[in-house]
C-alpha positions as CSV (number, residue, x, y, z in Angstrom):
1,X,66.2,108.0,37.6
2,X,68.7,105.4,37.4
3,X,68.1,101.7,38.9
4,X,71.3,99.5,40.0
5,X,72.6,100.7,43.2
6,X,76.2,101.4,41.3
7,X,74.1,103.9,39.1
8,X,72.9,105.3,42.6
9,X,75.6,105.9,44.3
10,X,77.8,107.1,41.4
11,X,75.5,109.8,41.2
12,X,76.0,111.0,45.1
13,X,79.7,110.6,44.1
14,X,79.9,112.6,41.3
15,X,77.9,115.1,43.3
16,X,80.2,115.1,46.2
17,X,83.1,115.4,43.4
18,X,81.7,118.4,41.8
19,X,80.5,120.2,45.0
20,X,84.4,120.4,45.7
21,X,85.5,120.9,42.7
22,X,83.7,123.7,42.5
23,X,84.5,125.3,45.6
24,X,88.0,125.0,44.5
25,X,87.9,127.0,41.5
26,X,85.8,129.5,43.1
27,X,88.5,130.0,45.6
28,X,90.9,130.2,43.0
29,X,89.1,132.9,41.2
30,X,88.7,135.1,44.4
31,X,92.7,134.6,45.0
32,X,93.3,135.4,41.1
33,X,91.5,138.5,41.2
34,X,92.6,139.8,45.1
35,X,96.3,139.3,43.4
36,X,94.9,141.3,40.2
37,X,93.8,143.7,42.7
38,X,97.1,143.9,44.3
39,X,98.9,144.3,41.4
40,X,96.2,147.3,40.3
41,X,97.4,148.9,43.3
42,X,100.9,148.3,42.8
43,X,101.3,147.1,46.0
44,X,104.1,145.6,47.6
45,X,102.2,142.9,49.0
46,X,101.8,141.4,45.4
47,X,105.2,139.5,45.5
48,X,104.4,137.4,48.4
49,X,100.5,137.1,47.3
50,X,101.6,135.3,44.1
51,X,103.4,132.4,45.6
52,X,100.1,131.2,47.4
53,X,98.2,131.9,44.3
54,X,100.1,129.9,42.4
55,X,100.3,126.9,45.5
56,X,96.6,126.8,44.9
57,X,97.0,126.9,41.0
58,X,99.2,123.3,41.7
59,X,97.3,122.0,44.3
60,X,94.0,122.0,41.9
61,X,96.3,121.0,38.9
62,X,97.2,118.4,41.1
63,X,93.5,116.9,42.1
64,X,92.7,117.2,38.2
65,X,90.5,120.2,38.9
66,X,92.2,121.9,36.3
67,X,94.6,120.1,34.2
68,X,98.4,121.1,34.2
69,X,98.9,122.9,31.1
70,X,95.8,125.6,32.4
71,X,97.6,125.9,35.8
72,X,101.1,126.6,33.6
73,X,99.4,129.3,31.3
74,X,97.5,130.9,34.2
75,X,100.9,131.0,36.6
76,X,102.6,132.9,33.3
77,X,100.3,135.1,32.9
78,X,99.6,136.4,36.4
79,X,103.8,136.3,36.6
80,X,103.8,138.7,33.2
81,X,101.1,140.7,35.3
82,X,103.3,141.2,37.9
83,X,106.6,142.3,36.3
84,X,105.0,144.8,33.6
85,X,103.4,146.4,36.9
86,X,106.4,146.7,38.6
């Protein structure tokens, strides 16, 4: 158990950080697969899915969730997805 109040409150920061964090990716993952899903299907709503897959792919590349270059691979992949389906 740590002793200076910096140690202290570091820990309910870092706590706080990965709470969100972690509801970030977990949101990320649902979207990924829901557009996997889609794509499955072949459905037509797979086109416009994508685009708010990948604003959240940004947005946690962005808050160093992820870092850039994971966001980059995942957006080319689920883009390679979606043109071999179609």
């Amino acid at each position: 158990m740590p002793r200076r109040k910096t140690s202290l409150k570091s820990n309910r920061v870092s706590k706080r950080k990965h709470t969100r964090n972690l509801k970030v990716k977990l949101q990320l993952k649902k979207s990924i697969k829901k557009f996997q899903e889609l794509v499955a299907k072949k459905d037509a709503e797979a086109k416009a899915f994508i685009s708010k897959v990948f604003s959240q792919l940004d947005k946690a590349a962005k808050k160093n969730i992820i870092t850039k270059a994971t966001a980059n691979r995942r957006k080319s992949r689920l883009n390679k997805h979606l043109s071999k389906s179609a």
